[in-house]
C-alpha positions in Angstrom: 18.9 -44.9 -12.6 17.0 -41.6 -12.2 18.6 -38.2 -10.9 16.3 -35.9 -8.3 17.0 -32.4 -8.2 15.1 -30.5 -5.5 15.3 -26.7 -5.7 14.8 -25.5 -2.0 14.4 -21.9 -0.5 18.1 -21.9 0.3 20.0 -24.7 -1.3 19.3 -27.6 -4.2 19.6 -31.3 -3.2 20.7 -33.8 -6.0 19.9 -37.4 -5.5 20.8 -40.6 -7.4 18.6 -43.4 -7.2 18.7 -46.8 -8.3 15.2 -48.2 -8.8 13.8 -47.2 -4.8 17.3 -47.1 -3.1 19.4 -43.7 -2.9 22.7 -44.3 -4.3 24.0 -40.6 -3.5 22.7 -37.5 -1.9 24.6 -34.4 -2.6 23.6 -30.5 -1.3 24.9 -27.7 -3.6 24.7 -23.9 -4.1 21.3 -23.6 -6.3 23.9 -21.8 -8.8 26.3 -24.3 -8.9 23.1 -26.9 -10.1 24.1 -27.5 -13.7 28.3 -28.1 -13.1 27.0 -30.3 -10.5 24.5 -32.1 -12.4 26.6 -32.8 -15.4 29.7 -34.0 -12.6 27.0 -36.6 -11.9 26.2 -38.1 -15.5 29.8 -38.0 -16.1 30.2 -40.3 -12.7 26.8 -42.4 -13.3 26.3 -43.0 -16.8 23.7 -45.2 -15.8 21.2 -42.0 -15.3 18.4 -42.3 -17.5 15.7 -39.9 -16.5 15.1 -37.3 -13.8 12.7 -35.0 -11.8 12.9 -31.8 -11.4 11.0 -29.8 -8.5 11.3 -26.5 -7.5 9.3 -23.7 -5.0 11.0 -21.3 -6.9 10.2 -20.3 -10.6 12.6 -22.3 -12.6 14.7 -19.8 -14.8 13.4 -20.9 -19.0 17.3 -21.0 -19.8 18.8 -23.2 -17.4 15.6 -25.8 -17.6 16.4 -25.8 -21.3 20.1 -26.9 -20.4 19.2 -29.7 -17.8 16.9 -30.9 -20.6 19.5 -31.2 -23.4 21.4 -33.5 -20.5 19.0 -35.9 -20.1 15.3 -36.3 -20.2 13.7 -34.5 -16.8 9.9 -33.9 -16.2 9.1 -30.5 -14.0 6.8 -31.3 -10.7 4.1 -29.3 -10.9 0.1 -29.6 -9.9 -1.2 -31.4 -12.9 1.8 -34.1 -12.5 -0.7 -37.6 -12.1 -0.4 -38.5 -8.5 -0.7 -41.6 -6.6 -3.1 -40.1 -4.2 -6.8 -38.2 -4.1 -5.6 -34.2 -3.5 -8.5 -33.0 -1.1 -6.7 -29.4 -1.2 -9.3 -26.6 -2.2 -6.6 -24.8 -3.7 -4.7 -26.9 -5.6 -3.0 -24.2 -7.5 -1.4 -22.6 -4.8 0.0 -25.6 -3.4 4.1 -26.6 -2.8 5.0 -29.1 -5.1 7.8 -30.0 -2.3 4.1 -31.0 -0.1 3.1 -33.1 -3.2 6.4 -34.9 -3.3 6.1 -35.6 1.1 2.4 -36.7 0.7 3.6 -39.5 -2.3 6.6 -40.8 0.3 3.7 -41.1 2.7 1.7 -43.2 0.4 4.7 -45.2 -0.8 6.1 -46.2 2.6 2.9 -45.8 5.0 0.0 -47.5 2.5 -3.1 -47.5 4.1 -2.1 -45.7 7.1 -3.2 -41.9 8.8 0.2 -39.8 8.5 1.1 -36.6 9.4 4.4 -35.5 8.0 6.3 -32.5 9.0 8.7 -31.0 7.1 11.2 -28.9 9.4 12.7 -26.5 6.4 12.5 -22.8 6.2 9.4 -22.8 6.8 7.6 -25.8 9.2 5.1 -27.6 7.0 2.7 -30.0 8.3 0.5 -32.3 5.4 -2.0 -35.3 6.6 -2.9 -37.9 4.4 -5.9 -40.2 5.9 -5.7 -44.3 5.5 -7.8 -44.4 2.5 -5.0 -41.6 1.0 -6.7 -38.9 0.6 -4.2 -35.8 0.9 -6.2 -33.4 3.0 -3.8 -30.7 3.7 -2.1 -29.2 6.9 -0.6 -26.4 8.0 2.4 -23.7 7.9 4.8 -21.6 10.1 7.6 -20.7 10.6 10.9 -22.2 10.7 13.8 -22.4 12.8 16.0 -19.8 11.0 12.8 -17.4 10.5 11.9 -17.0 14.3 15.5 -16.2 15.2 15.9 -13.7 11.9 12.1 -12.3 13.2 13.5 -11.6 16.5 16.6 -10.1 15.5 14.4 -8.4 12.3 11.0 -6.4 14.5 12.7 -5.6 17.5 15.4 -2.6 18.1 17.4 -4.5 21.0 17.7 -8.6 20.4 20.0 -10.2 18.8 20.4 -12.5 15.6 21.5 -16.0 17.7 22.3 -19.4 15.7 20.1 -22.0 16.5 20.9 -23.8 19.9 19.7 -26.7 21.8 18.8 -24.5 25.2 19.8 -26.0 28.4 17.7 -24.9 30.6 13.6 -24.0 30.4 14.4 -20.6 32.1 16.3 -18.7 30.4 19.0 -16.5 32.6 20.0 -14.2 29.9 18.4 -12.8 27.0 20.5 -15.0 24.9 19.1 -17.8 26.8 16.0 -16.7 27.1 15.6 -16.5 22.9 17.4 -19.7 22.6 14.3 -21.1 25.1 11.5 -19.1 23.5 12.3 -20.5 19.7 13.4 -23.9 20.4 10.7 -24.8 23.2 7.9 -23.2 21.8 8.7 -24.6 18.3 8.7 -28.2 20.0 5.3 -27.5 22.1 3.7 -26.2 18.5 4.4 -29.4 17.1 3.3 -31.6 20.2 0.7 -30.1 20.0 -0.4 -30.6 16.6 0.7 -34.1 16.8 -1.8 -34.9 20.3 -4.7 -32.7 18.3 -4.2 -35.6 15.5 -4.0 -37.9 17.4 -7.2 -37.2 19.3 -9.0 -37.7 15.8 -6.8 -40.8 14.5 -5.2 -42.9 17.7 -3.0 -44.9 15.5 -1.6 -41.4 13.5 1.8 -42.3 12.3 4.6 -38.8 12.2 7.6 -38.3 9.7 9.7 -35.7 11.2 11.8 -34.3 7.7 13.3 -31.7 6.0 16.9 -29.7 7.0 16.2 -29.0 10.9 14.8 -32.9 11.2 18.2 -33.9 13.3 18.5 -31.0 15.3 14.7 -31.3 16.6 13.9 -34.9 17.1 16.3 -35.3 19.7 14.2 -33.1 21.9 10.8 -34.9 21.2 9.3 -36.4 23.9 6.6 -38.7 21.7 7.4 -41.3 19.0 8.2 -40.3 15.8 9.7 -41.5 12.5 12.9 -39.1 11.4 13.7 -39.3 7.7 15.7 -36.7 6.2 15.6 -38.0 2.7 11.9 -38.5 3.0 11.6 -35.4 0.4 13.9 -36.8 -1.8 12.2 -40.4 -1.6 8.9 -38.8 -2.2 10.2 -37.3 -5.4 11.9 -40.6 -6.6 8.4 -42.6 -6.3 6.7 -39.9 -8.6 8.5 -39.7 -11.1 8.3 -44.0 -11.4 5.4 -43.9 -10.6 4.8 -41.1 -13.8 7.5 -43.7 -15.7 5.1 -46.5 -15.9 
């Protein structure tokens, strides 16, 4: 059994895998990550190895404790991948993007796929049927264009996120609600269709923590896999394991 842990901006995901088949998924406060992780040896003594991946700098003391648990490798650029990285600067990219583009290879071989992560930030990463890794885009996320509103203007509010019912918004509470939400969905339509244009058979992962809450409101086909991260992750470090 392996045991993923995925430092995010905001939060850390643990996963337990056996072989290719999550066993457990568990989202905890990032400082909570080594009670947490040794909760899970104690409950799965089968654990044998794990990843560790992170888009923050891992603190030296608490890497040294997760490696006197169990044997973990750290994600980072030089880790051998199962795919050509086309990226001009490799140096500078998120090992969370590494870990999407090796889900795309494992579960879409041979195949033109654009996945888009929907997390703090919205991260889109195309890797091309002969899997090359090619690179993408960023923007912002769901949470940031409401803060950025809220942040560079004297008079609008900070709104949670909400599914807007109508396109013209009636209030300035409605209005934001239809300015973030719509024009986050039309940005990604319309990266999507400019893909497409290029590769007609494109296939689209739709990921990350605002996955659910977005593709109800897509109006094209896509895949939705919120684990797809985690999955990604899993594959690497096998794939590193043999």
């Amino acid at each position: 059994m392996n045991l993923i842990i995925d430092i995010g901006n905001t939060a850390t995901k643990l996963a337990v895998f056996q072989s290719s088949k999550i066993i457990q998924v568990q989202t905890v406060a990032t400082t909570n990550m080594l009670v947490e992780v040794e909760k899970l040896l104690e409950k799965f003594i089968s654990i044998k190895q794990g990843l560790l991946s992170s888009v923050k700098i891992i603190d030296n003391l608490d890497l040294e404790r997760l490696q006197k648990l169990l044997p973990i490798k750290t994600l980072d650029v030089s880790f051998p991948l199962p795919f050509k990285n086309a990226y001009d600067t490799q140096h500078t990219l998120g090992v969370d993007r590494l870990a999407l583009m090796a889900a795309a290879v494992q579960q879409y071989s041979k195949r033109n796929v654009l996945v888009i992560d929907a997390g703090s930030c919205i991260t889109y990463d195309f890797m091309d049927s002969k899997q090359n890794y090619l690179g993408g885009a960023i923007s912002p996320g769901v949470e940031m264009r409401y803060k950025a509103l809220e942040t560079f203007t004297s008079n609008l509010p900070l709104l949670q996120k909400k599914v807007p019912t109508q396109r013209i918004g009636s209030s300035t509470k409605a209005s934001i609600h239809s300015g973030v939400i719509h024009g986050l969905i039309h940005e990604m339509e319309g990266t999507i269709k400019e893909y497409q244009n290029k590769y007609p058979d494109l296939t689209v992962i739709l990921t990350g923590g605002d996955a659910d809450f977005l593709c109800k409101q897509f109006k094209i086909s896509i895949f939705a896999n919120s684990n797809f991260l985690l999955e990604g992750l899993n594959f690497l470090l096998e794939f590193n394991s043999n």
